[in-house]
C-alpha positions in Angstrom: -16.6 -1.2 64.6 -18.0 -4.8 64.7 -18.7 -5.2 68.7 -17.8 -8.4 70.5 -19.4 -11.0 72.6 -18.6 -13.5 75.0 -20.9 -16.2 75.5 -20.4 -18.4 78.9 -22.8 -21.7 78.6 -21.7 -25.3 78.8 -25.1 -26.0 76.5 -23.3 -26.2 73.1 -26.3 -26.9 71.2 -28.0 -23.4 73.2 -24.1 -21.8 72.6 -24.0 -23.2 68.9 -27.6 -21.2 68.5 -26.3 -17.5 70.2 -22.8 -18.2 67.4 -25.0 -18.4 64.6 -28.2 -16.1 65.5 -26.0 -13.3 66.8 -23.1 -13.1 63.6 -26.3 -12.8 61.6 -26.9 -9.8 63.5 -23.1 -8.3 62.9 -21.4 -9.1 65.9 -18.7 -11.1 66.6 -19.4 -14.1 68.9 -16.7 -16.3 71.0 -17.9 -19.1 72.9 -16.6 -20.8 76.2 -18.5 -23.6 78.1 -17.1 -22.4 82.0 -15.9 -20.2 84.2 -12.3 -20.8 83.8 -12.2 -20.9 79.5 -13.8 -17.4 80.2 -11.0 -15.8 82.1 -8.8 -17.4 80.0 -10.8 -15.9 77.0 -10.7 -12.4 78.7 -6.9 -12.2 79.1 -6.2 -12.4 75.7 -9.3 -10.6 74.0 -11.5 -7.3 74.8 -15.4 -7.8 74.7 -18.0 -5.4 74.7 -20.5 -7.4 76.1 -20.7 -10.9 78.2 -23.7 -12.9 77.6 -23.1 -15.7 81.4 -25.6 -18.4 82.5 -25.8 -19.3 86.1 -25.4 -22.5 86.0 -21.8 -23.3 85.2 -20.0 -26.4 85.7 -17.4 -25.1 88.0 -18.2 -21.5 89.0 -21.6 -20.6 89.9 -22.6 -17.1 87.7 -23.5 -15.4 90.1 -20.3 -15.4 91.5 -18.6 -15.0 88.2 -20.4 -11.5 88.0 -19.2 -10.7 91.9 -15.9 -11.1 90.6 -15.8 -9.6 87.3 -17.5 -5.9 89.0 -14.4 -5.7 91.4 -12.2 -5.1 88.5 -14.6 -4.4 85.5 -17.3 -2.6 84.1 -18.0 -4.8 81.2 -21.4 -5.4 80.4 -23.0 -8.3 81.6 -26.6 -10.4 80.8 -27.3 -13.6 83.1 -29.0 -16.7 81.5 -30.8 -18.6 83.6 -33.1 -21.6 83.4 -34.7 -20.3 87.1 -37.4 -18.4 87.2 -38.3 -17.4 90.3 -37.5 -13.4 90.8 -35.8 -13.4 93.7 -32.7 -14.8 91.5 -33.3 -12.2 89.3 -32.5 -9.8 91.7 -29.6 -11.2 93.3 -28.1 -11.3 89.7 -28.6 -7.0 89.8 -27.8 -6.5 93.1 -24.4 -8.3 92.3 -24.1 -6.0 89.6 -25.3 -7.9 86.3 -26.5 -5.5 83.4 -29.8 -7.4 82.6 -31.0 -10.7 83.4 -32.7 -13.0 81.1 -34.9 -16.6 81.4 -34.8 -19.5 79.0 -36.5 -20.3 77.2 -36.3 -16.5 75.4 -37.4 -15.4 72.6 -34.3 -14.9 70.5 -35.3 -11.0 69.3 -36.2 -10.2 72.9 -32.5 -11.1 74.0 -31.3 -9.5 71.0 -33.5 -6.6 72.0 -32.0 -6.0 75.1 -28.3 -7.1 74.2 -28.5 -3.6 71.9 -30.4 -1.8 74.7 -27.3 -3.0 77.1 -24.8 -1.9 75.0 -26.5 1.5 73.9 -26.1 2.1 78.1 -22.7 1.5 78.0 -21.5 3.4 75.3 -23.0 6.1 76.6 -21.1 5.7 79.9 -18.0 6.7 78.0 -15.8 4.3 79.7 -13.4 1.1 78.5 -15.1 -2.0 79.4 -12.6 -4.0 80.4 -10.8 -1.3 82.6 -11.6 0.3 86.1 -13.6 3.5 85.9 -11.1 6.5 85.7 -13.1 8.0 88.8 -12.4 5.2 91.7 -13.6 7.5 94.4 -16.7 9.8 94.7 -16.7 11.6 98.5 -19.6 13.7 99.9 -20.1 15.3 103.4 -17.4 12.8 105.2 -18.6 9.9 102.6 -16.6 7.8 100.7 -18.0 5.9 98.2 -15.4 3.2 96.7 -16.9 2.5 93.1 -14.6 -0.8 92.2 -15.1 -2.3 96.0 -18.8 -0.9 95.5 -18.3 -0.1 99.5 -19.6 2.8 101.5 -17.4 4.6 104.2 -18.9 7.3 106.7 -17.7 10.1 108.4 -16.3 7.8 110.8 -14.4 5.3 108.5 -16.4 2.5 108.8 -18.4 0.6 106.1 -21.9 1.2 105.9 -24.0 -1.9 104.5 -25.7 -1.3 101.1 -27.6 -3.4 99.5 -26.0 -4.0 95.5 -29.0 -1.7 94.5 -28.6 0.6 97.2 -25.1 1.3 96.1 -26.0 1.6 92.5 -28.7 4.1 93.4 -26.3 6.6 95.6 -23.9 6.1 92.7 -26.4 7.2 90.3 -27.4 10.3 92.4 -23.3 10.8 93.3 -22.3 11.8 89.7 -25.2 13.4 89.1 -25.1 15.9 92.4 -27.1 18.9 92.6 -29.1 18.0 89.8 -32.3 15.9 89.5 -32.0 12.2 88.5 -35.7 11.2 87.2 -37.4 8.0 88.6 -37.2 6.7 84.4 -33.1 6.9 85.0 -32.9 5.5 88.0 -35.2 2.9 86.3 -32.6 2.3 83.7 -29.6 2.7 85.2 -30.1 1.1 88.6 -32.5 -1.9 87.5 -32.1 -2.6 83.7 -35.0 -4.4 81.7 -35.1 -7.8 83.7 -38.0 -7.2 86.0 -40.8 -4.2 86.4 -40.1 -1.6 88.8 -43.0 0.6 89.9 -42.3 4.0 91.1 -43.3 3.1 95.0 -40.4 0.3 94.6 -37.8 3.1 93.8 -39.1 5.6 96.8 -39.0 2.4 99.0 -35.2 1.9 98.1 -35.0 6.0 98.6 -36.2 5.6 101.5 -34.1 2.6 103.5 -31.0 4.5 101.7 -32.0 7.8 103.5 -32.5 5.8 106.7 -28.8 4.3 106.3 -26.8 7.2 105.7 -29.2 9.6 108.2 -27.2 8.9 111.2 -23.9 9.3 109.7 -24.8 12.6 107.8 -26.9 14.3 111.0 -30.6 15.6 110.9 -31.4 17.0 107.6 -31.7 14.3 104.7 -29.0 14.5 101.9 -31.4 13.3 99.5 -33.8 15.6 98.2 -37.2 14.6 96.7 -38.2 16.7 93.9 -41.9 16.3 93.6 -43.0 15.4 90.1 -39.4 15.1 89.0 -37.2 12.5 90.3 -34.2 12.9 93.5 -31.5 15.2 93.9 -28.3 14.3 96.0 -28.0 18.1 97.4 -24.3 18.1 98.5 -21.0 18.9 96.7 -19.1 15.6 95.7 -15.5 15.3 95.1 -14.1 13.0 92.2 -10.8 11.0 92.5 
């Protein structure tokens, strides 16, 4: 089945480009030049894939993304003209798939457009739909996966960071079994910047501190020397 883009850019000549480049590599490409064509485009057509720039005439990207991950999991790959990283990280931590700067080389963005989807399909889930689980809770936790919120044993909201949540989510489905510093890579970060393995024990470790004084004195997130992190608690789906 021919899989389906959507690409957001009010550049026609760089849109006019991503039409013809990416039907030449067998998928189907609709282009809109704002925010609003694109919801407009999304109510009456499924994509498996959203290719978004930041820079939109009327609704900045990086809100478009905070938007679309209340109500979706459909992939999504910022362009940007900026290059300084700390945009690239805002763009994950609101919950953007990959993040890529222009000028790019067209097989790099096609490179990780494939590497993108190949993560979603093996998620499992529709795209354009809520995740069938909408509730993962743990020892008093709740963790809300379309409000991407955190609740402790005492019902109130614990502040994550976008990454901090993706991480716990990561370890949440996977409980009792060890997630490997690689996955958490993949899964929590994408391609769009380099992640060493101290940056992933330092987000480990201000997680741990977070959720310490809600869960009591032993840590519920276990290190498994050599071999990644284990959330060690029994989690309920809903």
């Amino acid at each position: 089945m021919t899989e389906r883009i959507l690409v957001v850019d009010d550049d026609r000549q760089m849109t006019g480009f991503l039409e013809r480049f990416l039907t030449k590599q067998g998928f189907e490409v609709h282009a809109v030049g704002s925010a609003t064509r694109m919801g407009l485009a999304m109510e009456h057509s499924g994509y498996d894939l959203v290719l978004l720039d930041v820079g939109l005439p009327d609704i900045d990207g990086f809100e478009v993304t905070r938007e679309l991950r209340r109500s979706s999991r459909l992939p999504i790959i910022l362009l940007t003209a900026r290059e300084d990283v700390f945009d690239k990280i805002i763009g994950l931590e609101l919950g953007a798939d990959d993040y890529v700067s222009k000028p790019f080389e067209p097989r790099e963005l096609l490179a990780r457009i494939r590497s993108v989807l190949r993560r979603s399909r093996a998620m499992g889930a529709p795209h354009d739909a809520l995740p069938e689980v909408r509730m993962l809770r743990f020892m008093g936790f709740v963790l809300d996966l379309p409000r991407r919120q955190l609740s402790g044993p005492d019902d109130r909201e614990v502040a994550l960071t976008g990454m901090e949540f993706s991480l716990l989510k990561v370890l949440a489905e996977n409980a009792g079994a060890v997630v490997s510093r690689d996955r958490i890579m993949q899964t929590v970060y994408g391609n769009a910047i380099t992640v060493t393995d101290r940056a992933i024990d330092a987000h480990v470790a201000r997680l741990r501190k977070k959720i310490l004084p809600c869960a009591g004195s032993e840590s519920l997130i276990r290190t498994v020397h050599g071999a990644g992190y284990s959330l060690a608690v029994q989690v309920c789906a809903e």
